[in-house]
Structure formats: structure tokens, C-alpha cells
Backbone as XML, in Angstrom:
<?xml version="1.0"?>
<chain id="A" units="angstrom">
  <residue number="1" name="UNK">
    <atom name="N" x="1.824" y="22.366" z="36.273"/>
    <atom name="CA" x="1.727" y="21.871" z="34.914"/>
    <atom name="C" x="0.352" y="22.250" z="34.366"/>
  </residue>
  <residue number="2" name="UNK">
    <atom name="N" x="0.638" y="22.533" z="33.152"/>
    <atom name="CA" x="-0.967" y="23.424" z="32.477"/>
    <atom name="C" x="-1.859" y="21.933" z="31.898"/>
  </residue>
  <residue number="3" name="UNK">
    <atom name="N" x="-2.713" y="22.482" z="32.193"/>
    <atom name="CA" x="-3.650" y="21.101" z="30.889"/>
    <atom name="C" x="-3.681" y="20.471" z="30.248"/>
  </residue>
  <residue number="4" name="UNK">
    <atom name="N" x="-3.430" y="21.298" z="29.203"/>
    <atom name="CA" x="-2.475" y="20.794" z="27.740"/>
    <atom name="C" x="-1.609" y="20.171" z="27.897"/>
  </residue>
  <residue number="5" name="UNK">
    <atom name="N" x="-0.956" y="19.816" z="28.964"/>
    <atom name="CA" x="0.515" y="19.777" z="28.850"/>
    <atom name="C" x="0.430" y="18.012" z="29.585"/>
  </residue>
  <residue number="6" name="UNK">
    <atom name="N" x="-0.709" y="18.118" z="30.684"/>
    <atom name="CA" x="-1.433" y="17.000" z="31.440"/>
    <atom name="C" x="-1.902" y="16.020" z="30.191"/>
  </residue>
  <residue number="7" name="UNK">
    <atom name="N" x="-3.004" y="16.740" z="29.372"/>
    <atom name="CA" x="-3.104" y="15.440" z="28.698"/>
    <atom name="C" x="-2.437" y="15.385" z="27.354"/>
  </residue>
  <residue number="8" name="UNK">
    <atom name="N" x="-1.603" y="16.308" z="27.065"/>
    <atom name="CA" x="-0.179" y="15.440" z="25.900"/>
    <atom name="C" x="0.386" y="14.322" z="26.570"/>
  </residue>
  <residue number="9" name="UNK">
    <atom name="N" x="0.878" y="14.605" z="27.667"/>
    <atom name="CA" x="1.390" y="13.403" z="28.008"/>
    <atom name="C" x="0.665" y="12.070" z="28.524"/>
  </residue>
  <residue number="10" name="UNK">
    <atom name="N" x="-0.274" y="12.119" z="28.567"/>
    <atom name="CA" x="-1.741" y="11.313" z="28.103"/>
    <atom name="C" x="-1.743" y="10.414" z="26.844"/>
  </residue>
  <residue number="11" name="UNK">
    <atom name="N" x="-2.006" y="11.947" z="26.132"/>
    <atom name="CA" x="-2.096" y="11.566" z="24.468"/>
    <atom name="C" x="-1.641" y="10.595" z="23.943"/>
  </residue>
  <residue number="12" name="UNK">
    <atom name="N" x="0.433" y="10.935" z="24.198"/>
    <atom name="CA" x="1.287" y="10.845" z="23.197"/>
    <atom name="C" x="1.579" y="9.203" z="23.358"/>
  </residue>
  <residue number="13" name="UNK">
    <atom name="N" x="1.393" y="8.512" z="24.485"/>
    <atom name="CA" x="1.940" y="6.937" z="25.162"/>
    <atom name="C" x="0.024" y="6.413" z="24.368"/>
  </residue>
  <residue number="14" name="UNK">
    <atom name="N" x="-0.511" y="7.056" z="24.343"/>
    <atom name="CA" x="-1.866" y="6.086" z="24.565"/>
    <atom name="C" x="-2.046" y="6.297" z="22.193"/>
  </residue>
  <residue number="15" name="UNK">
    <atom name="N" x="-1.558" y="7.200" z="22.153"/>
    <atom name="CA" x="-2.162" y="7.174" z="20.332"/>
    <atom name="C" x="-0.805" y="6.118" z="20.125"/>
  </residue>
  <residue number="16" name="UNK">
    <atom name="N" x="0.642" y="6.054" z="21.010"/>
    <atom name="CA" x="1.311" y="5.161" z="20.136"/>
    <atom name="C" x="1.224" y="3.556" z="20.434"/>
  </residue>
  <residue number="17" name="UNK">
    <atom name="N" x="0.452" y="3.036" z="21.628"/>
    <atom name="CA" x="0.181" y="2.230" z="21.534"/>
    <atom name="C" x="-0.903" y="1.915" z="21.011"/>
  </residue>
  <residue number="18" name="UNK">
    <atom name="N" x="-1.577" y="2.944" z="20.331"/>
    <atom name="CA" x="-2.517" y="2.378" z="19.411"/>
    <atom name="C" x="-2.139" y="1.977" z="18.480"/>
  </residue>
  <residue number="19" name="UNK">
    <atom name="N" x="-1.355" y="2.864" z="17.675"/>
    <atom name="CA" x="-0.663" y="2.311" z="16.490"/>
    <atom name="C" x="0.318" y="1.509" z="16.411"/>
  </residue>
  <residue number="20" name="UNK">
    <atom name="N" x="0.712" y="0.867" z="17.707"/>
    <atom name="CA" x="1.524" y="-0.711" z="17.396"/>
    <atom name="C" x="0.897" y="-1.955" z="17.525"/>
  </residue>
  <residue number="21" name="UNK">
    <atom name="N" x="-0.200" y="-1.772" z="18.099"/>
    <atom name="CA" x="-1.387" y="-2.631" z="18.040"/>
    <atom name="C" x="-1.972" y="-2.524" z="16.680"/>
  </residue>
  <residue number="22" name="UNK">
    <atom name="N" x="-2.244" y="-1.626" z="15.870"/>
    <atom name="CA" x="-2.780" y="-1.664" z="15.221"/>
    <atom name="C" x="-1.962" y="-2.444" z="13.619"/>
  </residue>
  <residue number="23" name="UNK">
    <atom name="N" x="-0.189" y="-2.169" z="14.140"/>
    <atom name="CA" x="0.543" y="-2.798" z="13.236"/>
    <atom name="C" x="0.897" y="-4.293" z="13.472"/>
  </residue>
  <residue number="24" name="UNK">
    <atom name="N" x="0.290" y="-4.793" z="14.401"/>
    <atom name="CA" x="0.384" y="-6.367" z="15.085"/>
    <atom name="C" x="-0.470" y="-7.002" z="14.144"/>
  </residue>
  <residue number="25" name="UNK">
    <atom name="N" x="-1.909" y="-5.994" z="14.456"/>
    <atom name="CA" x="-2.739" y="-6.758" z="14.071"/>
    <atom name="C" x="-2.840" y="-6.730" z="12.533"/>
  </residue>
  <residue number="26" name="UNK">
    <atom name="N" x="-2.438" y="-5.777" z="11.688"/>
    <atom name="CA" x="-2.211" y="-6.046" z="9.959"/>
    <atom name="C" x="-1.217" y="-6.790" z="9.950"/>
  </residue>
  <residue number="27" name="UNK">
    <atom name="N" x="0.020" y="-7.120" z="10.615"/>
    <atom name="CA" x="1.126" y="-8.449" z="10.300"/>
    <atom name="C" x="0.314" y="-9.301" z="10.660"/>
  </residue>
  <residue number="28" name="UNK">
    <atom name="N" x="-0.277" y="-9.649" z="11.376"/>
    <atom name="CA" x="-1.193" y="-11.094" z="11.569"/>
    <atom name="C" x="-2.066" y="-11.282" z="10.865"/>
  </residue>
  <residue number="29" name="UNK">
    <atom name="N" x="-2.920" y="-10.352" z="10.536"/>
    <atom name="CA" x="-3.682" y="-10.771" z="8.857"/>
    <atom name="C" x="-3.306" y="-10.666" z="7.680"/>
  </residue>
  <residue number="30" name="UNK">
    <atom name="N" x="-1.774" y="-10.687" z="7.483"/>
    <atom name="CA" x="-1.217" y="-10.242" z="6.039"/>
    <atom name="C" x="-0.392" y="-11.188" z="6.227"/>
  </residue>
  <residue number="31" name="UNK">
    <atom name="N" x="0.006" y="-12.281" z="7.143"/>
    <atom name="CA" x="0.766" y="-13.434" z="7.236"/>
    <atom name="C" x="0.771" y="-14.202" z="6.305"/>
  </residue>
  <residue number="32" name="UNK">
    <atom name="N" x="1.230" y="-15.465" z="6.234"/>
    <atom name="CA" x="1.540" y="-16.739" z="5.324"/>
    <atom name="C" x="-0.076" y="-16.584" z="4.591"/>
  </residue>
  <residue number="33" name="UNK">
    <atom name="N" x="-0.523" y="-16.967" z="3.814"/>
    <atom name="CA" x="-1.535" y="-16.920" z="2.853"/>
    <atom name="C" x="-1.969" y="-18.243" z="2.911"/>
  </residue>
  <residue number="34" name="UNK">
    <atom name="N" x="-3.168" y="-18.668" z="2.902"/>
    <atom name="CA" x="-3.552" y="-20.194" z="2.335"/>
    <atom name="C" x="-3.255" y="-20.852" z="1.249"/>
  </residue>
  <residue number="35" name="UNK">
    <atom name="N" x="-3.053" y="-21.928" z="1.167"/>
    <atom name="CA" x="-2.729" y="-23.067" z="0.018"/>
    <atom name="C" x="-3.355" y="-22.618" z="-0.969"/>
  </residue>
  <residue number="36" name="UNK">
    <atom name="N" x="-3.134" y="-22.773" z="-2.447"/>
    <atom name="CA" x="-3.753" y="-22.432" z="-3.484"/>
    <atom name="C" x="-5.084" y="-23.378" z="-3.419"/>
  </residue>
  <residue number="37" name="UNK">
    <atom name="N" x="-5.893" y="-22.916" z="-4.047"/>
    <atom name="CA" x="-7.059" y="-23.136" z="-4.012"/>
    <atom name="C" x="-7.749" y="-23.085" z="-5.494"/>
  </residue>
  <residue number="38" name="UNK">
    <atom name="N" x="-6.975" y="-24.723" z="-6.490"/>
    <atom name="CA" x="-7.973" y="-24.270" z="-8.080"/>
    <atom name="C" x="-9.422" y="-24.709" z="-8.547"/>
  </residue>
  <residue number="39" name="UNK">
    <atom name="N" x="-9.275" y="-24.727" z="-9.048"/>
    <atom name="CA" x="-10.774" y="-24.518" z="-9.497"/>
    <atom name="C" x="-11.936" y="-23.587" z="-9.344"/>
  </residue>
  <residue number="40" name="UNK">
    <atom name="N" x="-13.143" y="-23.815" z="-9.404"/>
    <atom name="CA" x="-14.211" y="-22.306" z="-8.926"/>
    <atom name="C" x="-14.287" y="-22.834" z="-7.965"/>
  </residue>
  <residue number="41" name="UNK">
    <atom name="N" x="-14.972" y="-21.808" z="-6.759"/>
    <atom name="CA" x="-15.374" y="-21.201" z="-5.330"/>
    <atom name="C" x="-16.379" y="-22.327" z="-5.158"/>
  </residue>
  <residue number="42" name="UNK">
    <atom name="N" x="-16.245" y="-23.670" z="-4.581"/>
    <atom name="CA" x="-17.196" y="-24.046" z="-4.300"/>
    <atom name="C" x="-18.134" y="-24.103" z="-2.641"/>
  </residue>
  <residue number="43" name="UNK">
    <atom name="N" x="-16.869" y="-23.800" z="-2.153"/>
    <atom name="CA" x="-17.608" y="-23.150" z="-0.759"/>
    <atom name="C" x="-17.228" y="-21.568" z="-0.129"/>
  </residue>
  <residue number="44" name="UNK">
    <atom name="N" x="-18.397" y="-21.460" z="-0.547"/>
    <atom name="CA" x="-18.579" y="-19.638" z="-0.500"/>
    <atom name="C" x="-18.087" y="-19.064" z="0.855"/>
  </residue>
  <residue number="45" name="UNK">
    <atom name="N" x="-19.081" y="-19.824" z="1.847"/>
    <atom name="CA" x="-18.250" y="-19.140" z="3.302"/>
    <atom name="C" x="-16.841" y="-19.026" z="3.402"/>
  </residue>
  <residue number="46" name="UNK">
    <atom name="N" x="-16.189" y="-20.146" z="2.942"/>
    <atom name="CA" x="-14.748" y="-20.359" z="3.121"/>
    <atom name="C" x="-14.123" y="-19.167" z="2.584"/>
  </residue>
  <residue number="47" name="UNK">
    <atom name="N" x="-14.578" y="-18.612" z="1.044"/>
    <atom name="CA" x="-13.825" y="-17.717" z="0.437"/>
    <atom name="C" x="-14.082" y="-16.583" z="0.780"/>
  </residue>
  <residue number="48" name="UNK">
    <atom name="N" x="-15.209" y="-16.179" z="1.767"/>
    <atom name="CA" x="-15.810" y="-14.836" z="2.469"/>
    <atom name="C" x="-14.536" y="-14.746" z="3.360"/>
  </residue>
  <residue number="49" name="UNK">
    <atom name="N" x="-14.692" y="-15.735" z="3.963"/>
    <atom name="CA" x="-13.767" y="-15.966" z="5.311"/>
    <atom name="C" x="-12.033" y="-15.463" z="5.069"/>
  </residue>
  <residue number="50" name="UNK">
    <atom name="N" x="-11.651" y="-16.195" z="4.092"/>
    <atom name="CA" x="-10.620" y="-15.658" z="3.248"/>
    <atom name="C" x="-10.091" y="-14.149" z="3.200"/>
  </residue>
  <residue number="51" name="UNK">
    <atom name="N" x="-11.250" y="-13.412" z="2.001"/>
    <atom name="CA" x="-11.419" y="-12.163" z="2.132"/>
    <atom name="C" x="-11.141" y="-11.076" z="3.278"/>
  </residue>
  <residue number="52" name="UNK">
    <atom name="N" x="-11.939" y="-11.367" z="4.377"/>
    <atom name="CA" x="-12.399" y="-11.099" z="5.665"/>
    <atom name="C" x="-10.951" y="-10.941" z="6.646"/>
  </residue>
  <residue number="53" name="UNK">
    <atom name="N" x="-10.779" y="-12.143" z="6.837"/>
    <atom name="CA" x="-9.229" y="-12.339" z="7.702"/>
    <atom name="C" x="-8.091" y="-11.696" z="6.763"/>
  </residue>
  <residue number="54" name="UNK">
    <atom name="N" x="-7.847" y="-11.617" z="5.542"/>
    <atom name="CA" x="-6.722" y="-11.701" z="4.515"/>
    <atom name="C" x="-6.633" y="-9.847" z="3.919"/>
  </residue>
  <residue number="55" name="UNK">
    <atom name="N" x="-7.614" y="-9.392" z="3.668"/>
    <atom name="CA" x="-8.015" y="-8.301" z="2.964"/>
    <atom name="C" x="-6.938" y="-8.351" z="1.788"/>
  </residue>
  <residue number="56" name="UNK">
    <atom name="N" x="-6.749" y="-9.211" z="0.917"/>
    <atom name="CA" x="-6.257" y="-9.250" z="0.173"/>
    <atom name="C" x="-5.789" y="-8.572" z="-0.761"/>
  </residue>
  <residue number="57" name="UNK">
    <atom name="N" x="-4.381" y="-8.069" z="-1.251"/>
    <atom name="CA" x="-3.998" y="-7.468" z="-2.604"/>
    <atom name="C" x="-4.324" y="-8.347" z="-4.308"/>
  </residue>
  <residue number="58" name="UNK">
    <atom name="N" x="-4.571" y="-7.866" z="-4.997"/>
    <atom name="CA" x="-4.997" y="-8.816" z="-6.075"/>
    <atom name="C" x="-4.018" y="-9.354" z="-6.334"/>
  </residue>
  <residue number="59" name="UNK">
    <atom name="N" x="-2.622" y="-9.459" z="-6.476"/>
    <atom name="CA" x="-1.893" y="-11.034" z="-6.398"/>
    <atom name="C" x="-2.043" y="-11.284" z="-5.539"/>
  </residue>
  <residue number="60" name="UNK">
    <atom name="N" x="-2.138" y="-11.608" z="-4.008"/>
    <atom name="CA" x="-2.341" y="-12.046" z="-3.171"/>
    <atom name="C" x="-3.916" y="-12.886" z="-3.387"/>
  </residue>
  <residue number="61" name="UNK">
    <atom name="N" x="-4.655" y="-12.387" z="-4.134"/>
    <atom name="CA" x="-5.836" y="-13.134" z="-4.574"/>
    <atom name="C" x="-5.511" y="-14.255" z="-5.270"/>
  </residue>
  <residue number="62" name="UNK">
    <atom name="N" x="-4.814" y="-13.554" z="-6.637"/>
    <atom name="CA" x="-4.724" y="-14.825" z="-7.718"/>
    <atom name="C" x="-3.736" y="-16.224" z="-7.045"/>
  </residue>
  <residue number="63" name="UNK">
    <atom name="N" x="-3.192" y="-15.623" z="-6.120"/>
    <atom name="CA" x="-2.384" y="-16.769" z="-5.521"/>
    <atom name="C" x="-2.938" y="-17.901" z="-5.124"/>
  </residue>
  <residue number="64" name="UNK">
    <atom name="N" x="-3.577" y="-17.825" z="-4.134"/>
    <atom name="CA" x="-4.491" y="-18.030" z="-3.786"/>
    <atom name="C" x="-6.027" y="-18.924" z="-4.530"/>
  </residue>
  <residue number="65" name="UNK">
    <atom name="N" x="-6.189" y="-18.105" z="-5.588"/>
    <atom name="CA" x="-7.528" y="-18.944" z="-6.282"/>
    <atom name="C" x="-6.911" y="-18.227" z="-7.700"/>
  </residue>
  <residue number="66" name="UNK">
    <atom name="N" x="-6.005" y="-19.136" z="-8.380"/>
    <atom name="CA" x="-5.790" y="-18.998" z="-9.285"/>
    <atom name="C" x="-6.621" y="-19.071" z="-10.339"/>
  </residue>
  <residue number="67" name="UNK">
    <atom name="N" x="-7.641" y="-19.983" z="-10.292"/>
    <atom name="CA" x="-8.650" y="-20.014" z="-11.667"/>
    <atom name="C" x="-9.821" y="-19.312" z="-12.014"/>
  </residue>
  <residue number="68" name="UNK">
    <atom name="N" x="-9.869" y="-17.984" z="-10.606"/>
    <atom name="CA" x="-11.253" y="-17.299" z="-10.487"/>
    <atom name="C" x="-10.749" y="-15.939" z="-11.381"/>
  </residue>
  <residue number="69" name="UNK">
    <atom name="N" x="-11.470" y="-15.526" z="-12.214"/>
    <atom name="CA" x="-11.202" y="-14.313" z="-13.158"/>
    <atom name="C" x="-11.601" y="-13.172" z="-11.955"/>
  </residue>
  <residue number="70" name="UNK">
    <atom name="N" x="-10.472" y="-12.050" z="-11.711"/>
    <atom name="CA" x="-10.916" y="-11.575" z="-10.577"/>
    <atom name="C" x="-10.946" y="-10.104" z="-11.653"/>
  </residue>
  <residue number="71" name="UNK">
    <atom name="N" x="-12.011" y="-9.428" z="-11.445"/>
    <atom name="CA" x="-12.442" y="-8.514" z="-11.865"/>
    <atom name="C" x="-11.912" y="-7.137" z="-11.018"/>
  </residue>
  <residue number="72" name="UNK">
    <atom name="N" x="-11.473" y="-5.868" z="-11.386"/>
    <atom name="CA" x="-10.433" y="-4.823" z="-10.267"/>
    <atom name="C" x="-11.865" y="-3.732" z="-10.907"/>
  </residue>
  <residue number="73" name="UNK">
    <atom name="N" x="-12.088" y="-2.548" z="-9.700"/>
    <atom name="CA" x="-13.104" y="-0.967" z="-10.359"/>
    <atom name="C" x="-12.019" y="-0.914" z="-11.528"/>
  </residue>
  <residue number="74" name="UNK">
    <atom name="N" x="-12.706" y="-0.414" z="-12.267"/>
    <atom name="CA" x="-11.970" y="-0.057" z="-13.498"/>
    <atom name="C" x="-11.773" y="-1.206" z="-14.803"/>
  </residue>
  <residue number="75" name="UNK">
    <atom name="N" x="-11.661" y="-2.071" z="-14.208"/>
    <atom name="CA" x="-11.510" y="-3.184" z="-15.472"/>
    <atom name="C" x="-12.595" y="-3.256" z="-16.201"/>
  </residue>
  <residue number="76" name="UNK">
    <atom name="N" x="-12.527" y="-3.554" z="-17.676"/>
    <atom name="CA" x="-13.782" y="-3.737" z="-18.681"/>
    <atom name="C" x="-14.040" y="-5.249" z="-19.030"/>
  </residue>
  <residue number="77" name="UNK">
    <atom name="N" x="-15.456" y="-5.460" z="-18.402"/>
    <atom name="CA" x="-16.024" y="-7.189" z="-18.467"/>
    <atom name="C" x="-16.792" y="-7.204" z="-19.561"/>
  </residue>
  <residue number="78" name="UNK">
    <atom name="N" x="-17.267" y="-8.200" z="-19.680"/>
    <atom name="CA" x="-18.193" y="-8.476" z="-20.579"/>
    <atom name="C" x="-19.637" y="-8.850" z="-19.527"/>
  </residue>
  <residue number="79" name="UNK">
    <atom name="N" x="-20.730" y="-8.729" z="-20.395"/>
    <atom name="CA" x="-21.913" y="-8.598" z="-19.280"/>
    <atom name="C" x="-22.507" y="-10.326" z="-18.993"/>
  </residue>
  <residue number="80" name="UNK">
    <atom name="N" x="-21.671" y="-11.442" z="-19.343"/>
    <atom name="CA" x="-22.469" y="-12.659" z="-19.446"/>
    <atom name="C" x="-22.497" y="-12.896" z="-17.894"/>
  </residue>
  <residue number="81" name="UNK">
    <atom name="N" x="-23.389" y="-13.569" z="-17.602"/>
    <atom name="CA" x="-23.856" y="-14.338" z="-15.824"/>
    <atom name="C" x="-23.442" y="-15.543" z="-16.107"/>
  </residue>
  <residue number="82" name="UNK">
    <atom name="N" x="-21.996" y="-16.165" z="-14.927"/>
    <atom name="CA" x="-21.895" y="-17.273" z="-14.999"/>
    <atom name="C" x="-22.081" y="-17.448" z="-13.212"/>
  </residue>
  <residue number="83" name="UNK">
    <atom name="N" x="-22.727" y="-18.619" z="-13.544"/>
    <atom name="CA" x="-23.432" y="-19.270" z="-11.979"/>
    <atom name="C" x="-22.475" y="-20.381" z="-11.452"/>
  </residue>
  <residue number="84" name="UNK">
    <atom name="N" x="-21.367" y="-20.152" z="-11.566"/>
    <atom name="CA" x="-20.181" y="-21.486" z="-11.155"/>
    <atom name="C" x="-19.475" y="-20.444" z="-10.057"/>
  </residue>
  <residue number="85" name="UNK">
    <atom name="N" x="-19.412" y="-19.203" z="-9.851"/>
    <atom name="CA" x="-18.305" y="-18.519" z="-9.188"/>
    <atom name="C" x="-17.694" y="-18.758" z="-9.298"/>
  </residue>
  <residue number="86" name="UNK">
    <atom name="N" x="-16.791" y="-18.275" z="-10.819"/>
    <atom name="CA" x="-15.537" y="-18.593" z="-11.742"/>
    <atom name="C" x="-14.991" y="-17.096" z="-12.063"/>
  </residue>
  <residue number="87" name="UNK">
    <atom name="N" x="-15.733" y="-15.805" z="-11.668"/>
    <atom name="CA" x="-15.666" y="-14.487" z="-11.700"/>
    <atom name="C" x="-16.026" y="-13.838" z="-10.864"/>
  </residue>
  <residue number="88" name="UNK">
    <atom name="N" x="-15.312" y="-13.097" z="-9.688"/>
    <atom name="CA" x="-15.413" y="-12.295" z="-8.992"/>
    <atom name="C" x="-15.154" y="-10.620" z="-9.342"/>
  </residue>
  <residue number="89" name="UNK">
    <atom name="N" x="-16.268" y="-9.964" z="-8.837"/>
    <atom name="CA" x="-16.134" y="-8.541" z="-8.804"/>
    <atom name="C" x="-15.516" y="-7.612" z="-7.424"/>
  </residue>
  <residue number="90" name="UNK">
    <atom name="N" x="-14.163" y="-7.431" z="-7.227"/>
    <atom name="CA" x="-14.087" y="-6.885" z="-6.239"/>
    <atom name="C" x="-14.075" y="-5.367" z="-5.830"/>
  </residue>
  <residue number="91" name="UNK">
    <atom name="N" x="-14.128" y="-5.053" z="-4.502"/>
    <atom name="CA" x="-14.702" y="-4.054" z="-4.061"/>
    <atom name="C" x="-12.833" y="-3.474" z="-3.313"/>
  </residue>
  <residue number="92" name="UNK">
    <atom name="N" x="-12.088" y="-2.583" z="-3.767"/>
    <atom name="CA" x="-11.101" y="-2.543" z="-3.253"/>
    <atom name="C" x="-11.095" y="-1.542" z="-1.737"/>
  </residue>
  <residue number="93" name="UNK">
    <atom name="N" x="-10.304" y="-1.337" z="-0.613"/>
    <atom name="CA" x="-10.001" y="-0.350" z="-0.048"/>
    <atom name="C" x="-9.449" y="0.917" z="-0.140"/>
  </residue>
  <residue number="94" name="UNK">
    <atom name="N" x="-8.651" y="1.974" z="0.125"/>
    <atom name="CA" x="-7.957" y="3.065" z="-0.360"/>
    <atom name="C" x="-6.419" y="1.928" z="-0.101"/>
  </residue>
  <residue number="95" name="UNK">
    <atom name="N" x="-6.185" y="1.385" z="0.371"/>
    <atom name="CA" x="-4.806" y="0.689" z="-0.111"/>
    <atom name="C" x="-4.722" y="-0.272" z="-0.842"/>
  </residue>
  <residue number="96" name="UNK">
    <atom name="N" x="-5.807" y="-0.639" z="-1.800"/>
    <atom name="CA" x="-6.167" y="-1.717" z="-3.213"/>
    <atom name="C" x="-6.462" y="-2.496" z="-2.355"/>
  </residue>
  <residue number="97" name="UNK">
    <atom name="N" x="-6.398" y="-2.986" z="-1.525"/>
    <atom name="CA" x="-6.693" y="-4.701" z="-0.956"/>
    <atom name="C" x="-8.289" y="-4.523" z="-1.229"/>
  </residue>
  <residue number="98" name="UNK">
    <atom name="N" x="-8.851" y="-6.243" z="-1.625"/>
    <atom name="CA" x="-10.001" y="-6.723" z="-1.656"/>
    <atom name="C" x="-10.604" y="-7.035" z="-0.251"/>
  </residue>
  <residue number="99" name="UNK">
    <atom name="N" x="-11.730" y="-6.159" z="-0.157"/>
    <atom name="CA" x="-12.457" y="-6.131" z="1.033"/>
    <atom name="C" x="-13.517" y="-6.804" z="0.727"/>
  </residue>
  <residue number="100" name="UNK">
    <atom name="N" x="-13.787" y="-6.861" z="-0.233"/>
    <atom name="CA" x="-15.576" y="-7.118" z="-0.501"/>
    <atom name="C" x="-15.877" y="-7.442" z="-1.755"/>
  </residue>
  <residue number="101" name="UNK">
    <atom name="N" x="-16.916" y="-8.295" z="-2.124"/>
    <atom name="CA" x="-17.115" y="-7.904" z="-3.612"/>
    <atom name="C" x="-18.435" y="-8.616" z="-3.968"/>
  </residue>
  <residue number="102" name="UNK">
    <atom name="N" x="-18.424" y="-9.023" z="-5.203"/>
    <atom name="CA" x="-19.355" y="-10.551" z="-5.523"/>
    <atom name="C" x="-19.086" y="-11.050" z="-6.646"/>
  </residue>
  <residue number="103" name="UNK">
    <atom name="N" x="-19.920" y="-12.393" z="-6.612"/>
    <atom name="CA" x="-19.719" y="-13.307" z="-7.738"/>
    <atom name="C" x="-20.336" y="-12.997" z="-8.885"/>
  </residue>
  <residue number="104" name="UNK">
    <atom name="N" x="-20.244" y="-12.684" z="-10.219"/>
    <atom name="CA" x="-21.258" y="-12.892" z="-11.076"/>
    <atom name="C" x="-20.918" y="-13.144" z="-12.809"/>
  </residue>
</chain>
């Protein structure tokens, strides 16, 4: 048996259990969603935490924290600073989900 041939069959068992692991682990963070949550963000870690575990789609946001004006790249704001974290700016992935962002 040639080389190539040694580690395809290597390869081919070890890249596909990567990628069913890797589809475990997005069904387990894309699961049931948390309880709605209204009003503004008053505990910040919590809603990092959120983010973080959830990587959220923007309905999957508004669900979630219905009363926070969630800002998408591309949307046109207005420039006022509100200090309640009542407006989030998010930071999307290449599959839209909210990875990141901030308050302002």
C-alpha cells in the first residue's frame, strides 16, 4: 500500500469525525433559547454570556431581549449615546449570527 493511500485512510475517518463533533456541538449551542428577557441589559455579564454560548441570529436576539434596539453592519443609526444599554451594536459572523458587539 502506497502512502497516500496509508494516510487517506487516516484522513477520511479522522476529518469526519471532526465534522460530527463539530455538528453536536452547534446543535447544543443553537438549542432552546433563554426566557425573554424585557427591559434594558441590566446585567452585562449575563448578556455577554448569552452572546458567547448562543451566537445568535438577530431574531434569535430580539427574542430573547425584545426591548434592546439591536443595531445589524449596515443599518443607519443616529449618533445619540444612551448609557442604559437599550442599543446594541452588533458584530455579525460570515453566517449573520451575533458574535460580538457593544452597547452605545
Amino acid at each position: 500500500m502506497t502512502l497516500s493511500l496509508r494516510f487517506a485512510r487516516f484522513l477520511v475517518p479522522a476529518l469526519a469525525a471532526t465534522l460530527l463533533a463539530a455538528c453536536v456541538v452547534y446543535e447544543e449551542r443553537t438549542g432552546s433559547l433563554p426566557a425573554p428577557r424585557p427591559g434594558n441589559v441590566q446585567e452585562v455579564p449575563e448578556f455577554h454570556t448569552f452572546i458567547d454560548e448562543y451566537a445568535p441570529t438577530p431574531e434569535e436576539f430580539r427574542a430573547v431581549y425584545p426591548d434592546i434596539t439591536l443595531v445589524l453592519p449596515g443599518d443607519i443609526a443616529t449618533k445619540e449615546l444612551r448609557m442604559n444599554n437599550s442599543r446594541f451594536f452588533a458584530e455579525l459572523d460570515d453566517r449573520d449570527r451575533i458574535v460580538g458587539g457593544r452597547f452605545q
